[in-house]
Structures are given as C-alpha cells and as structure tokens.
N, C-alpha and C positions, 0 to 999 in steps of 0.2 A: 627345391634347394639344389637341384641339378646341375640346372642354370648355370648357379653362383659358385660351379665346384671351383672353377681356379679364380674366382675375383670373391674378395672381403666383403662386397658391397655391390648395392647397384650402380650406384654412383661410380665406382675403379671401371665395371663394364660399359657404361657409357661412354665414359674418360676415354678408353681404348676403341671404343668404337669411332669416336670424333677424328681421334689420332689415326686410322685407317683411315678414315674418310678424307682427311686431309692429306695422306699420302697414297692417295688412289684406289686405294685396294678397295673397290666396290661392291664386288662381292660376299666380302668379311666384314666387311662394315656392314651393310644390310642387314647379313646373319646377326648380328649383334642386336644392331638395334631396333630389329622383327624379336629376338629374346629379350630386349626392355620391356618391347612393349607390352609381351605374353604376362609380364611378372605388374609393368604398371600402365594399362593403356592409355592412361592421360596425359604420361608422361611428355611435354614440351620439345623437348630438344630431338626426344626420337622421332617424334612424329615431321619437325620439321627436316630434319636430317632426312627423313624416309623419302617425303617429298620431293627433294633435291635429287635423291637416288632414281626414283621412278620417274624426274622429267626428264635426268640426264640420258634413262633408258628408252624415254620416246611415250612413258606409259603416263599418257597425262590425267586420265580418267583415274589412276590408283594412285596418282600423286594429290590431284583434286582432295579424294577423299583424306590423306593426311592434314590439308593444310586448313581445311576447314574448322577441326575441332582445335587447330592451334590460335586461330582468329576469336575464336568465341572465346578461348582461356585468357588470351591475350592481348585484347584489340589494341593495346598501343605500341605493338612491335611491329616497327618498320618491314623491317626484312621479310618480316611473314605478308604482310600485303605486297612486298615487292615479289617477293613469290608465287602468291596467289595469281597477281597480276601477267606474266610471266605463262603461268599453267594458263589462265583463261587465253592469253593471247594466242597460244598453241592447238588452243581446243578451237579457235575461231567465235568466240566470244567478247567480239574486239571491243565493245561500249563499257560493254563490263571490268574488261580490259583496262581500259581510259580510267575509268571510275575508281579501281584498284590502284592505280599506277599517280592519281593525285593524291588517293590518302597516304601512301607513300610518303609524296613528299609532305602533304600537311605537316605527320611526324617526324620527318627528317628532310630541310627544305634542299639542302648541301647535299646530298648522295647525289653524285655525278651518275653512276648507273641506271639509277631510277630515273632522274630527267632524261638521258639521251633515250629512254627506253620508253617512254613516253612519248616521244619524240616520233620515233618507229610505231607508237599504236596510233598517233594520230595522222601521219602517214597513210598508215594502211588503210584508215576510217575514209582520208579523202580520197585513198586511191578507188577503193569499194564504191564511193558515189560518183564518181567522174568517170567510171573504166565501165565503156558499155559493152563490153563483148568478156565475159567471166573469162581467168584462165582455168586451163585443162585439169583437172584433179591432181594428174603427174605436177605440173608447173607449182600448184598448190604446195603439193609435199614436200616438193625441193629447197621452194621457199622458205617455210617452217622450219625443216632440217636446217637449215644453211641459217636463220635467226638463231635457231634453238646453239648454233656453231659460235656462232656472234656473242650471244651471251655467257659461255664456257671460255671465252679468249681464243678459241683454237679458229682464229682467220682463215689459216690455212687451208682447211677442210672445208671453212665457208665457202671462201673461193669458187674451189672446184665446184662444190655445190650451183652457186650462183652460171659458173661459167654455163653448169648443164641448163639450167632453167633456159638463158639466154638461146642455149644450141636449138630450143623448143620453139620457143617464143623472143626471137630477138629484143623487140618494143616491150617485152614487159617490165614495167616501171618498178616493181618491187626488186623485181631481179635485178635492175640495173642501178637503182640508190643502193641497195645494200650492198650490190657489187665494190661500189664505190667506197661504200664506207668501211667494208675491209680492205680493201688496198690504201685507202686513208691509213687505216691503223698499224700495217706493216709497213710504212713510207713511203708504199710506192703511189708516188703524190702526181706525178706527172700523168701516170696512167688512169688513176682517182678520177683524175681534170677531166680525161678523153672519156671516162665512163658519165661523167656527171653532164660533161657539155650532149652525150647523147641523149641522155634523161630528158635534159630541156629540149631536146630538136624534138621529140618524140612525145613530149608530156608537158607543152611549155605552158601548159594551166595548172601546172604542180610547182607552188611556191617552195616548197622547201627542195627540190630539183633545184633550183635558181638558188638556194641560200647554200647546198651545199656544194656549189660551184662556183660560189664566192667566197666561202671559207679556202676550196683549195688552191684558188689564187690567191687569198691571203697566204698562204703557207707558203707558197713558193715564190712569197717575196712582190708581187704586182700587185701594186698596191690600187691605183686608179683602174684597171679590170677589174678587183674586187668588189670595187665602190660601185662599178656600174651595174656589177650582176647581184649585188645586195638591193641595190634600185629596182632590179628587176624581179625580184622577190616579192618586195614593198607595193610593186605594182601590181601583181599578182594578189597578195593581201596585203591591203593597208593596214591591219592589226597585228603583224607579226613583229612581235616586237624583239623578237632576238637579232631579227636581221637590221633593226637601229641600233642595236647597242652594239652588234658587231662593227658594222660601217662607222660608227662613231669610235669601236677604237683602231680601226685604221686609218680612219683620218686625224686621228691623234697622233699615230706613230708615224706617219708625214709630217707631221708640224702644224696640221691643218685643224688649232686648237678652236675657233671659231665658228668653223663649219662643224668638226666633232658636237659643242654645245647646242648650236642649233638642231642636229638631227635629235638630240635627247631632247630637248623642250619639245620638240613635234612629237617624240615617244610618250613623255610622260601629256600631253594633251588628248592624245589619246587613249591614255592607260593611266593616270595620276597615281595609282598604287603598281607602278610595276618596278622593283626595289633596284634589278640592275642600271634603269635608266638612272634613277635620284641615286644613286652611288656614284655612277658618271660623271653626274651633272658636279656634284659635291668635288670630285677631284678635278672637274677641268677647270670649274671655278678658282679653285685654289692656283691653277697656273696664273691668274690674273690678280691673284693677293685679294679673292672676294669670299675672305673667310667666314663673315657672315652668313653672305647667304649658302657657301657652304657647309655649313652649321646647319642651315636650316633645312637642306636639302637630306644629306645622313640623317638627321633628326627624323625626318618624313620618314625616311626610308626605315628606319628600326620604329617607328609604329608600325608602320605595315606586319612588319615582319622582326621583332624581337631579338631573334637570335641568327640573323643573317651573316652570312660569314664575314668578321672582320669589324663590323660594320660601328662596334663600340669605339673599337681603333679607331678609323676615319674619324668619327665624333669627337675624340675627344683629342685629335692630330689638329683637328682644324681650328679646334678650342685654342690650341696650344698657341699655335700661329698665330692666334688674335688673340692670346695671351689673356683670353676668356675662360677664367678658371670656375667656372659655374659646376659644384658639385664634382670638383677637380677630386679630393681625397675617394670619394663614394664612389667615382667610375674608374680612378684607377683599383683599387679592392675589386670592384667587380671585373677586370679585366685581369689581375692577376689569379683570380679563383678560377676564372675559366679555362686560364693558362695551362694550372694544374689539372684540370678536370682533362686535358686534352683537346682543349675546342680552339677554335679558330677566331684569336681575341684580334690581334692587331699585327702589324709587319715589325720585320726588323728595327729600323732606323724608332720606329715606337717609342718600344720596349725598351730602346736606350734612354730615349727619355725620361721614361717615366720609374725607372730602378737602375744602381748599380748591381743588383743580386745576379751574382753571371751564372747560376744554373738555374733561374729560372728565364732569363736572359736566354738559356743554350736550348731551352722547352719549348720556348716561342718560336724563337727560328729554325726548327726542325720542325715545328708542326707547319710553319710557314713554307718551310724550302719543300718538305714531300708534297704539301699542295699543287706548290707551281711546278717543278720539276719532277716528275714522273719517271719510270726505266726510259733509257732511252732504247727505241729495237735497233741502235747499232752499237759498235765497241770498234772504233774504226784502227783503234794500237792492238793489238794480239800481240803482244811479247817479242818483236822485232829487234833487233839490236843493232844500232846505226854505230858509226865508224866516220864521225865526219872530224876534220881537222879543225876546226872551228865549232864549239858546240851552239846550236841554233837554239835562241830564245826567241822565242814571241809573244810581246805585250800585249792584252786585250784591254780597249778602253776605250767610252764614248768620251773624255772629258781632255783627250789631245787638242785642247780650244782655252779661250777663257773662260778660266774655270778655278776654285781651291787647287784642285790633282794635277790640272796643269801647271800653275806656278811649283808646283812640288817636286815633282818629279823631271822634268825638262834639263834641268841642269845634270843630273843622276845619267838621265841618257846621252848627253851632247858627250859626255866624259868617260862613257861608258870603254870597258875594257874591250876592244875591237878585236885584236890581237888573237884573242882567244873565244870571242863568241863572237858570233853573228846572231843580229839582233835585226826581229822584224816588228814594226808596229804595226795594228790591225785597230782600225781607226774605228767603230761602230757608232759615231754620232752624227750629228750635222756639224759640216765645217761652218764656221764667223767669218773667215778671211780673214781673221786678228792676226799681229805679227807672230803670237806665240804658237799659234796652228800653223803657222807659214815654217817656225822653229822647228816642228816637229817631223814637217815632211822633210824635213834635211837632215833629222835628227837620227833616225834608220840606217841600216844596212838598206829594208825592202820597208815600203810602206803600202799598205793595204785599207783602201776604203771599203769598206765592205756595209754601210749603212744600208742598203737596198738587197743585198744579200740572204737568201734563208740562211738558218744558222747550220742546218747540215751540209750545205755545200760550202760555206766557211770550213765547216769542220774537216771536210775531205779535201779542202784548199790545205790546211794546214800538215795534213796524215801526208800529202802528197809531197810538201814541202820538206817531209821527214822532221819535224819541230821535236828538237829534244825537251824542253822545259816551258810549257805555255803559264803564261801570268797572268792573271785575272786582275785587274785595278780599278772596277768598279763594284765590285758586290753586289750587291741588294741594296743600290742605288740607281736614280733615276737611269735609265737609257741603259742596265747590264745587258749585257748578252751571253750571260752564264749557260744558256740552254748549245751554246756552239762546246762548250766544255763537258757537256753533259755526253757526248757523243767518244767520249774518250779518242781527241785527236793526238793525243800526245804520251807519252812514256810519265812522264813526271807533269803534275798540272798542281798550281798551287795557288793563292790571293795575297795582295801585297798592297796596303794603304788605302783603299779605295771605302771599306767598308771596315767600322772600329769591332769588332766581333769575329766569332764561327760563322761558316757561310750555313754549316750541319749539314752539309750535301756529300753522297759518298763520293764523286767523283772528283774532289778537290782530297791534294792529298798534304799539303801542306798548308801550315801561316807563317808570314815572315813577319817577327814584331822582336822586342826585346823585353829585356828581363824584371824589366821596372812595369811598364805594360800590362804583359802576363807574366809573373812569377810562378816559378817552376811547382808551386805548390798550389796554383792553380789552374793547371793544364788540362784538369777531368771538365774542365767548362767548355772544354774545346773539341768537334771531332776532329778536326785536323792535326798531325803530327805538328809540331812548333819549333820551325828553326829561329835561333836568337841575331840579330846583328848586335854584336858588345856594345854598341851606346842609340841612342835615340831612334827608335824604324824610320821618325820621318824626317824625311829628306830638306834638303831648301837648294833654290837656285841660287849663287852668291851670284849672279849679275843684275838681279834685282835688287836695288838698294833706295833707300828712303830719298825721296826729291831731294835738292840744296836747298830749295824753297823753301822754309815750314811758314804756314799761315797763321793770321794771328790769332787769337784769343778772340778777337770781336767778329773777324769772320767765321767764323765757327759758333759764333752764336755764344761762347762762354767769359763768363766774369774775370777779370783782369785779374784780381784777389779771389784768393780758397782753393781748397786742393780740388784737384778735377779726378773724380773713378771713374774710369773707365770699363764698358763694357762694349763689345761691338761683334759678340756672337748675336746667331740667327734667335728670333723672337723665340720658338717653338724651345730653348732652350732653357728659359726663363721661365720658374713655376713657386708659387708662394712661398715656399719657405725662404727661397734664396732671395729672392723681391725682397721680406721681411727684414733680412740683414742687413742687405743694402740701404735702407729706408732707415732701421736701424743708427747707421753710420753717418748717413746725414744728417740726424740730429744727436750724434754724437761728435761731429764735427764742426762749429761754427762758419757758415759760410761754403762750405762744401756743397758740390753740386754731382750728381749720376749723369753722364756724358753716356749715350745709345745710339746703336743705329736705328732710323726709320725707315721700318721696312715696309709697312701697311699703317694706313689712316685707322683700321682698327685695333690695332695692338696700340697704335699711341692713345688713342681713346680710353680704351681702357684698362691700361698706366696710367694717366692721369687719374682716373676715379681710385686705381688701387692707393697709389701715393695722397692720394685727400685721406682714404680710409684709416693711413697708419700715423695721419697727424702730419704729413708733411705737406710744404708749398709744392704741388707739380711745379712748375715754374723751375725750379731746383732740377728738374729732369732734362735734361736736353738734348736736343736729337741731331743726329750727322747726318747727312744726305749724300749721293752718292758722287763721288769726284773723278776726274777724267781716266787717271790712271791707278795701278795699283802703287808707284813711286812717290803720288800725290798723297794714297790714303797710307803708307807707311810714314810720310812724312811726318803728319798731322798726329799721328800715334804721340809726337814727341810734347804735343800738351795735355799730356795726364802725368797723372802723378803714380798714379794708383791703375793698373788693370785687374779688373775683378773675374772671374773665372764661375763660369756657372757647374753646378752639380745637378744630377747624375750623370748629363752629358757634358763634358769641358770642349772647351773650348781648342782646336787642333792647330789651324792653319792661324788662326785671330791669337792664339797664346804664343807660335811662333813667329806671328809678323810684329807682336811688343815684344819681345825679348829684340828681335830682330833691331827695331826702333832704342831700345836701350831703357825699357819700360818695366817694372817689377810686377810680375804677375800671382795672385795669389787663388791660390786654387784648391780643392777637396779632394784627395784620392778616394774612391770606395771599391769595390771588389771587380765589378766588370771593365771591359776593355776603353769604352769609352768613358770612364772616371780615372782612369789613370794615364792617359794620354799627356796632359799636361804635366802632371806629376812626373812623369818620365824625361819631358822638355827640362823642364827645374833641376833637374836630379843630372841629367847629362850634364852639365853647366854650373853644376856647384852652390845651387840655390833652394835647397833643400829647405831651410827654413822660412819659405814660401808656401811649403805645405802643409796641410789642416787635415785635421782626421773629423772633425764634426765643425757644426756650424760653430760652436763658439769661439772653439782654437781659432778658424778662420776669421771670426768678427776681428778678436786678437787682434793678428796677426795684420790685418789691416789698420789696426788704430796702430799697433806700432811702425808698420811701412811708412804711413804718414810724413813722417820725419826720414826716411831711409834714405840712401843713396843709389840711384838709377846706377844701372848695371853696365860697361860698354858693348856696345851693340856693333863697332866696327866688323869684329870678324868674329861674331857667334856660330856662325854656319863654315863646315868647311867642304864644300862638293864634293874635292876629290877623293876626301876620309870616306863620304857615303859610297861614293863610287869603287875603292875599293874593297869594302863592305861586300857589296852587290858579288862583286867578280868571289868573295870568300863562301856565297852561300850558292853560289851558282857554281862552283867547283864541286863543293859539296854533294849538288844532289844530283850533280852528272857522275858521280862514284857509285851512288848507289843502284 
C-alpha cells in the first residue's frame, strides 16, 4: 500500500506516469511504471511504456524482455510489434526485424512510421547481402545510434551521428541513405540530393539509393530527373513498385496523364494486388471520364486491402461521376461511421457530396487536411511588422485559365482597389493560352508562374516579397498548392472561393464567405476565423454576358412545346433522392422534359436505366454538349424554364450563370457550406422564395415556378460592389 501512498488507484499512477513520459521526464516515469509493475506485472501499458524507456536508453536486451509479454497478451496491437520490430532491428536481428515490421502493418496498413521503417530494414537486409567488406563495429554503432535518432525525431543528433560514421567509412551506404534521409526531413533537400547522388555513385546496385534520389528531385521541383532516376531504381529492381507509383505521380503532375497510367498498368502487371498502383490507375482513369473502369479499379483495390486509406471515398466518387448509385445509401453509412470513428473515409470535395451535416463535414476535412499537410519545419513570418504604403496581397491559384474560379473572380481583380494594395498573382497551374489567362497576366501588380516551382521556395519567394495578406483560391481542389501556405509566408493567410468548406488546417487563419453561407451560428463547423462580405462571397465578371445569338429549341436537341428544367451541374452532383424529384416532375408535368449536361457516356447510360426505373420515357432526358464559348453556353440558358438546383452539393457557378441568363433557380439550403451557396445567390437578389428546406417544399416550389416569371438578368452582377467588398475585408485584416 506504499506504493499507492499519494495515488487513489493504480490506474491515477499509471495515468501520471504516461503524463511524465510524455513530458520527458524519463526518469520519473520509469520509477513509476517499474512500481506498476511491482504491484501488477502483466500490467500492458507499463510494460510497453518500459520498453520505449529502455530502447530510448540504448538498453535493447531489457527492452526485448518488456515487449514480449506485451505480444503474447496482445497480439493485435500494432504499436507493440512496431516496437518489437524496432528493438529487433537495434539488437541486429534484421529478418526478424522485417517479419515484425509487416505484421505491423497487416494491423495497421496506414502507419506512415511502420512503412518507412520497414523500408530501412529492408535496406539494411540488401545492404548485408551485397556489402562484401563488414563495417567496423565502431561504424556499426554509430549507425544504430543515429537510426535509433531517426526514429525519436531528433534528425539533429542523427546527423552528426551519420556525419561521424562517414568520417570512418566514407562509402558506407547505411550512413550515407540515412544521412540523406535526415537532411530530407529537416529540408535541407539540396544537400539530401548531393548525399543521395553519392549513395548511387558508390552503391549503384542499391535500388532504393536510386529511388531516394528521385524522390529529392521530386521535391525540388525536377520533374523529368526524377523520372529518370525512378527508371533507375526500376532498373535495378523491376519489382519495386513504390518507385512506379511514385514516377506515375510525377508524371501526372506534368500533365503527363498517359504515360502516368501506363507506368501503373506495368505496376499492377507485375503486382495485380499492389493497392497504390489500382488507386492510381482508378484516379487517372477518372481524368479521361472512364469511370467505369475506374470503379473497377478502387473496387480491386479495397479487396486487396478493405480498409485502405480513402479508398471507399474514391469508390463511391467514381460511382458518383457515373452516376452509378450501386449500394449508394449502404457505402455512404459506411463512410460516415468511419468518419466518426477517425479513419480516413474520403476527401473534402466528397464529403460535400455526399452530406450537408457541416460537422461532420469539419471531421473529414481535418482528418483529411492532417494527412496530407503535416508541421511544416519552417515558419518563414516570425512576427515582423512591414510598413508598406500599399498593402501587398497575393492571390494563390492553379485555375487563373479556363476554368469556373477563373470566370469568377477576373472581373473582382481587373477592378481591384490598386490605390491601396498591391496585388500579386501566383499562377500554380498550367497555362491554356485562353484569352482569360492572357486577362490575368495583365490583371496583377506582379504575376508569378510558379507551376515548376517547390512550394517552399514559393514560400520564401513570397516572405521575401514582404506579402502582407496571402489568399488561397483553390482549397482542396484539383492542382492546390496549399503546402506553399503551410510554410507560414505571410502575416495574415486566409481562403477565398475556391473550395465551399474549412480547409481545417492551422495555418489558414481566415474564410471570406457571407452570412447566408455560413451563419454566425454556425461558425463552430469552421477552424477558421469568418470574415463576412454583407451580400453574396461570390463574385461574377459583368463583361461576360450571354451571346445575342440564342439557339433554337431543335438545335439543342429540345421540344418546341413543354417546359424545359434545367440542370447543367457536374454529374457527381446528382444522387437518387434528387433524380427522384426530378423524375417526379416530369410526370407531374405533361410534356415536360430534364435538359443535362453530358459529361460521360456513362453517367448518360445510366440515367437512362434510372429514368426507365421511376416509370419515365429517357427520351424526356436530354443532354447539352459542350459549345465554343462560355457567352454561347449562358446564352442557351435562356431555353429553360426552370433551373433545378442539386442537394447536398448546389450548384455555384451553374446557379449563377441562370440567374445571370434571367433563369429562376430553385434550390435546398441544408447546414454545410456547399448547401447554402445557392441559397445565398437567391437570397442576395430578393428571391428567397426559391428556396426549399426539404425535398417537398422544393418539388413545390417547382410545380409553382412552372408558370413564374423569369427574373431580369441584365445587371444581376455588379463587379464593382464586389470589388469594394474586397478593398473592406482587406483593410480589415491589415488592422489586425
């Protein structure tokens, strides 16, 4: 009873001991849970706590013996075989090692630590068979030490560790990958390069030497060096299949969508269950609108492997887009349960689809944004205070092209308050040559391509530039470059239109939306503080305006006679309940026909089968195809009667190019950011009773439009309103 003189309980000592342990005190900790153990030897947590203690002290032989009895109580806990694995590697027990470090991941496939760690044991197994001259016992230890540094986080200490191995044995290959892969992880990338390209001069029969000297040309932006030296990996072992998935997404983020799928078809030929290739293959597919066989690809991929990260997501994204609602209710359930459980169901743009519920909406995309976005090891603002006569904004955005963001925003910058800011664009996509990209470089103070650029030397482009206010305009959307923000270039950094949500990332500190949007009583869905602009966030260029031209009724494929509904959002937006309405209406309507766009042969496909199912003629369905310009397709708006408005994701740019047209649009607010977008549009514009709180009121609400009167659409948009908008919220957060 000793022991327990100042704790209630074993349980409060253990508690306390945890709490040391995780505030360093190693010593005290020890003491503690060496007295757990006295009182319960079996006891789980101490024993593996104890282990951590005596590897962190080098004592791997009395770490051994904690983590053993924890294996036998425990065998399905990850962490204790990553430990185990870990201990054996240190003792030189490298097979064992290996052996350790996959049932690892068997029970947890996602632990980043456990693979790269894995990674370094199989490593050291090829270095052991291919290295004919042993290193020195000293070299040995250094090693060890300098891993054992590597996996505590403290690089630093690795370092030097590795450096002294090197002063030994210059050529020693362990020293000089691991050299590499701490200076990898404290940024310093260039020197990485010079440690990695020696690896190869010196060990060029070590494949992973070769992959991770094409990973640090990937980092630093060389994109075609990457590719050659992941070839040279490949050539070394043709089974490595990390280094196809890698090379495939760097030729993805070239544009080099083609060659990406082919290097995965050669991966998965030689590996048909290796889950990142069919992940690959399912997204690059989807660039080409072949959601099928992207379906069928994810599909492979979670047999393999069930609970691969995301992987339900993609499945049932691709579904969406082919408007293949197979067991649609049953996998969104199961991807909202997982939600909550913490796991890693699907990405942002999803999640909008598939719920307006904006906290669990705010669950996804923080499990999502900590995934991809990690600490960054710089903070390049430290509390500097600039003084400039003009405050400096800089936009970030791959979509300064033909693009939704581009039609949006363009007019907002051409107009922009000069006067008092200076404004840089920071282009991160591929240029089109479109005239609207042509707009945009004239549209700047400074314009900045930075497409081929890493994003920390962006970032120090920017720090350099002294940028009082950086604006994020693409989210957690195709081609972001949100990892250049992650670097904190700027004093104030904030996201503006690009993406309908929280980005959940700490280094964004603001959202600019409005009140209708997110209302103020629902700001806990957001981590970012929420400034309001008083009428609608999103913008419009008023120099784009609907052709003179409108086309007729027969070119467009629709009936002279009947009301025409429109809808002309993205397929993926489109999901049975809201079909059912629609479907609904047309035989509520005589003659009435569903005006779509056709975006994929398979989303028409199977529309047609849905609309046979609910009793209607397809035929009644009709589909738009795509016209020269965007003044052709605002034009053509003007032969509906009726624009329909999808839930849970509405319709943004498509809700404001009918209004725009002179087109009544009827739409569902529900709770998250991308449900009330439209609602927000209506609600700026005094057409509030265009909005539905459930499907019925919406069926409603279209049987009565029917008869309604189109709205005028001359001067719906007023740029310069938005424009000074901008110049009110950009005063603002140069005060604070």
């Amino acid at each position: 009873m000793n022991q327990l003189a100042t704790y209630n309980t074993l349980q409060q000592m253990l508690d306390h001991a945890v709490t040391l342990q995780q505030a360093g005190d190693v010593a005290s900790c020890a003491t503690l849970f060496e007295k757990v153990l006295e009182i319960e030897p079996g006891n789980p947590v101490a024993l593996y706590s104890m282990a951590a203690v005596e590897s962190g002290r080098g004592n791997y032989a009395a770490a051994l013996n904690h983590i053993k009895p924890v294996l036998i109580s425990n065998p399905k806990f990850a962490l204790a075989h990553y430990a185990f694995s870990i201990i054996l590697f240190n003792l030189g027990e490298l097979e064992n090692a290996r052996i350790s470090a996959e049932n690892t991941l068997l029970l947890e496939p996602t632990m980043s630590d456990a693979q790269a760690h894995l990674q370094t044991v199989k490593m050291a197994i090829e270095a052991a068979q291919k290295t004919t001259v042993a290193p020195s016992h000293e070299v040995m230890t250094l090693n060890t030490q300098g891993i054992a540094l590597q996996g505590q986080g403290d690089h630093a200490g690795a370092i030097a560790l590795f450096e002294q191995t090197l002063g030994l044995a210059p050529d020693n290959f362990m020293g000089l990958y691991s050299l590499g892969v701490s200076q990898s992880a404290v940024g310093r990338a260039a020197e990485a390069l010079q440690t990695f390209t020696r690896a190869c001069e010196t060990s060029p029969q070590m494949a992973i030497a070769h992959f991770a000297r094409a990973k640090s040309l990937q980092d630093l932006g060389l994109a075609e060096a990457a590719i050659a030296c992941y070839d040279d990996a490949i050539a070394v072992d043709p089974k490595y299949m990390e280094a196809y998935t890698n090379k495939a997404a760097v030729l993805q983020a070239i544009n080099r969508h083609h060659d990406a799928l082919l290097t995965l078809v050669k991966a998965t030929d030689i590996d048909p269950n290796h889950v990142r290739s069919l992940e690959g293959q399912g997204q690059l597919l989807g660039q080409y609108k072949q959601y099928t066989l992207g379906t069928n690809a994810f599909r492979r991929a979670l047999e393999v492997d069930p609970d691969y990260a995301y992987g339900e997501g993609h499945l049932i994204s691709a579904r969406q887009s082919n408007c293949d609602w197979t067991d649609f209710e049953a996998k969104r359930e199961l991807i909202f349960e997982g939600i909550r459980a913490g796991k890693k169901m699907c990405g942002p743009l999803t999640i909008m689809s598939l719920t307006d519920d904006a906290a669990l909406a705010r669950q996804c995309i923080e499990i999502y944004a900590a995934d991809k976005y990690g600490p960054s090891m710089y903070t390049l603002w430290n509390g500097e205070k600039y003084q400039h006569r003009r405050k400096r904004v800089a936009f970030i955005s791959a979509d300064f092209r033909t693009h939704p963001v581009g039609y949006l925003m363009i007019g907002m910058l051409e107009k922009f308050d000069k006067k008092h800011f200076e404004i840089t664009g920071v282009f991160t996509g591929t240029p089109d040559g479109s005239d609207l990209w042509k707009r945009y470089r004239c549209a700047f103070d400074h314009y900045l391509d930075v497409q081929d650029k890493p994003s920390l030397e962006v970032a120090k482009l920017l720090r350099a530039m002294e940028i009082d206010i950086a604006i994020d305009l693409s989210g957690h959307t195709e081609g972001t470059r949100l990892e250049i923000l992650s670097h904190r270039p700027a004093p104030v950094q904030m996201t503006y239109l690009g993406f309908p949500g929280t980005l959940g990332l700490p280094f964004i500190d603001y959202l600019i939306t409005d009140p209708v949007t997110v209302p103020p009583d629902m700001q806990q869905h957001y981590r970012e503080k929420i400034l309001y602009l008083p009428h609608c966030y999103l913008p419009r260029d008023d120099s784009v305006v609907p052709a003179d031209k409108v086309p007729t009724k027969a070119e467009c494929g629709l009936p002279e006679e009947g009301v025409v509904f429109c809808s002309f959002n993205h397929d993926y937006k489109i999901n049975p309940p809201m079909f059912k309405v629609w479907m609904d209406l047309l035989k509520a309507v005589p003659g009435s026909v569903l005006w779509l766009m056709k975006l994929n042969d398979g989303a028409h496909a199977n529309l047609t089968q849905s609309a046979i199912a609910h009793g209607v003629d397809p035929s009644r369905v009709v589909y738009a195809t795509r016209v020269p310009s965007i003044e052709d397709h605002l034009a053509r708006y003007k032969l509906a009667d009726v624009c329909l408005d999808t839930f849970p994701y509405n319709g943004h740019t498509t809700t404001s190019d009918a209004l725009l047209a002179g087109v009544p649009v009827v739409t569902m607010m529900g709770s998250s950011f991308a449900s009330r977008v439209a609602g927000s549009l209506l609600n700026d514009h005094q057409l509030t009773g265009y909005i539905a709180n459930d499907f019925d009121e919406y069926y409603s609400i279209c049987i009565d439009a029917v008869n309604g009167k189109k709205i005028n659409g001359s001067k719906v948009f007023n740029t310069s309103r938005i424009t000074n908008e901008s110049k009110q919220w950009s005063e603002l957060l140069s005060a604070l």
